[in-house]
N, C-alpha and C positions, 0 to 999 in steps of 0.2 A: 504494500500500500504506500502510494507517496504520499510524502510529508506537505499538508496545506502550506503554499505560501501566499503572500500580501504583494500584487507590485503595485508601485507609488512611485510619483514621477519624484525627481530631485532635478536641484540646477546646479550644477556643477559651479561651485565657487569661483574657480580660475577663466573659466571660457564665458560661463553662464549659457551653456547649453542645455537643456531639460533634455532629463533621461529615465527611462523606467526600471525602476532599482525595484529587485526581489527580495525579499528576506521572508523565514518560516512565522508562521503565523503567531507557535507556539513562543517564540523567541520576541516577539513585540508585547505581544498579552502578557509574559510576565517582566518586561522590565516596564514596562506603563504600570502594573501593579505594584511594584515593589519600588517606583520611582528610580528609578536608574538611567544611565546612559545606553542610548541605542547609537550605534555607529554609522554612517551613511556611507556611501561612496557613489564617484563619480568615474565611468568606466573611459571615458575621454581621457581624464591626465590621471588615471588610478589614483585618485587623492582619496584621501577619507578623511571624515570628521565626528565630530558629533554633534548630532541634532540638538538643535535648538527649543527653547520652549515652545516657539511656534508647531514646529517642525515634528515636536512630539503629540503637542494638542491634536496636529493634522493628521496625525498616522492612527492617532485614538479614533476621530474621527471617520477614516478611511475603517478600520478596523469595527466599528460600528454598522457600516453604514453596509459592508460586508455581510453582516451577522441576519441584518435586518432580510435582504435579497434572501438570503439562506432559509430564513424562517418562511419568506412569503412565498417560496416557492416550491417549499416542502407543505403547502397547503394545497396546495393543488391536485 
């Protein structure tokens, strides 16, 4: 079984090019829960960072907004 992952765009800090960055689903839901750092990267100049407040709110967000399609669709 594969592992659910989240993609979400990112802009690359150097270029500011938007890119759709993957990470495991499981790997976002617990550092938003436990408040911690989630790592970004931008596949253009392999930089990486860490997300920002904003940055974290939006992947909560996206992670929500995920959950929601899932539920409405398992009604059907």
């Amino acid at each position: 079984m594969q592992t659910p992952t989240l993609r979400f765009p990112v802009v690359c800090p150097h270029c500011g090019n938007e890119r759709l960055a993957e990470l495991p689903v499981s790997d976002i839901a617990d550092a938003l829960i436990r408040h911690e750092s989630i790592r970004l990267r931008a596949p253009c100049h392999h930089t990486g960072w860490t997300a920002t407040a904003v940055q974290m709110e939006q992947l909560r967000e996206y992670l929500a907004a995920v959950r929601v399609e899932e539920c409405d669709s398992s009604n059907l």
